[in-house]
C-alpha angles and dihedrals in degrees: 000000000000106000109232138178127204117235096180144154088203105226132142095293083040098049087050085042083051097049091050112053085052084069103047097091091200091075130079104199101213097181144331126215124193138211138180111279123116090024124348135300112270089047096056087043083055103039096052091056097047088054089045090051084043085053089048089238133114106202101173107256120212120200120225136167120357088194144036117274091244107358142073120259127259124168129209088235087144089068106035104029127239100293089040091239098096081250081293112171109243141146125270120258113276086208151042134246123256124263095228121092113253090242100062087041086061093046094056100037078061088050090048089052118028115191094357105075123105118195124207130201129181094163137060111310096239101114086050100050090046085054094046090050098045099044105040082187091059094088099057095044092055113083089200146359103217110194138177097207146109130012140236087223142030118334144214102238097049127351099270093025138081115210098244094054096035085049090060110008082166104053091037087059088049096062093043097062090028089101088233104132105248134200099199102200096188141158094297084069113027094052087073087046099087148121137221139226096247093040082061090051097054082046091054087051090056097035138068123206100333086053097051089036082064096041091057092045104053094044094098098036087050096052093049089051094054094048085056086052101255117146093232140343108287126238093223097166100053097058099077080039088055099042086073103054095028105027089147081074097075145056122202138140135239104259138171099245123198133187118220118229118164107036122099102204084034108036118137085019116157097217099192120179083235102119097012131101084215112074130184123249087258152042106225106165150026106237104192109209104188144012143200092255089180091064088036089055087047094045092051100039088058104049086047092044092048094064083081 
């Protein structure tokens, strides 16, 4: 069993992130801690639980920033709609939220597995750079930081930048020189993890409520993906969860990556030494470029369909 814990904004890709990693039976899900990201942060507080009570499952949720370190807050409501769950029909949560910060949960969960635990955050990186900055002994507890976040190259929130890191370029920068071994799972990778309209169909057709949970909330998110000429709406968040159990999915290379800060045109963007002569001192990160979607797809669909 490969101890993880949950950074995560729940949205729509989050929800589907969510449901997954509650089927990969490799994975004992210690915690998941939630910040404002998609939608704020009592949503995606909510949210997570109610997809955790759809799931039949009551991981403890921590709660962690409502706001960027540095930023103002701006959500990706447009995308996700303002519940975060695309207006998807679905149960109320069957429990509450923890007291403890997000921030000190991770820190113990660390403690309570030195050198096992694999953090993943498919959210901006906010809860994780707090956590950084407060405990000086986290980095070297946690075996890898697992994010869905940034691009070599291009991005969806400005042209050079991905919304995770553009939401906290701060806190984003913080993780990546903070020594902690990291997987980016950015743009370059999740853009060919997608799904389309008539691969959820086929899914309804297998699947009971959680199907049809997945099918309402991406119903939004999917249409918006088709008018900018994608072939379906991406799961972005289950690709570093399914690096763990399915590694053998993916292709990337060991890069230095670099979060910019001060810039205006440039600002959130990931500079990585990929496609450069000049390289950085170090290799911080491993940046994966491509994936099987076909055993992705077949990987996802079943985890969704055996809900029942």
């Amino acid at each position: 069993m490969i101890p993880v814990w949950i950074d995560c904004d729940t949205g729509v890709d989050d929800a589907a992130a969510l449901l997954l990693a509650h089927q990969l039976k490799e994975l004992e899900i210690v915690g998941i801690s939630t910040v404002a990201g998609n939608v704020r942060l009592e949503k995606t507080c909510e949210n997570t639980r109610k997809v955790c009570t759809l799931a039949g499952c009551n991981y403890p949720v921590y709660r962690g920033a409502d706001r960027p370190l540095l930023r103002p807050y701006k959500d990706a409501a447009l995308f996700h709609g303002a519940d975060g769950l695309g207006g998807a029909a679905i149960m109320e949560a069957a429990y509450a939220a923890e007291s403890l910060p997000a921030w000190d949960a991770i820190y113990r969960a660390a403690q309570a597995h030195p050198g096992e635990l694999e953090l993943v955050a498919v959210g901006p990186m906010t809860n994780i750079a707090i956590a950084l900055l407060k405990y000086p002994t986290l980095s070297k507890l946690l075996k890898r930081v697992l994010i869905m976040g940034g691009a070599a190259v291009g991005g969806n929130c400005t042209p050079c930048a991905e919304f995770n890191i553009y939401t906290d370029p701060e806190a984003a920068q913080q993780l990546f020189r903070s020594g902690v071994p990291i997987v980016m799972c950015g743009l370059d990778v999740t853009l060919k993890a997608y799904i389309t309209p008539q691969e959820i169909d086929a899914l309804l057709s297998r699947g009971g409520e959680v199907a049809k949970f997945f099918a309402e909330s991406t119903k939004n998110s999917l249409r918006l993906s088709l008018e900018h000429g994608l072939p379906g709406v991406c799961m972005h968040d289950s690709c570093p969860l399914l690096y763990l159990t399915h590694p053998q999915l993916f292709c990337g290379e060991e890069a230095g990556v670099f979060v910019e800060t001060q810039a205006h045109l440039t600002l959130g963007k990931t500079v990585t030494d990929l496609y450069s002569d000049h390289q950085f001192a170090e290799k911080n990160a491993l940046v994966l470029l491509d994936i099987d979607r076909e055993k992705f797809l077949e990987v996802f669909t079943r985890a969704i369909a055996a809900y029942g």
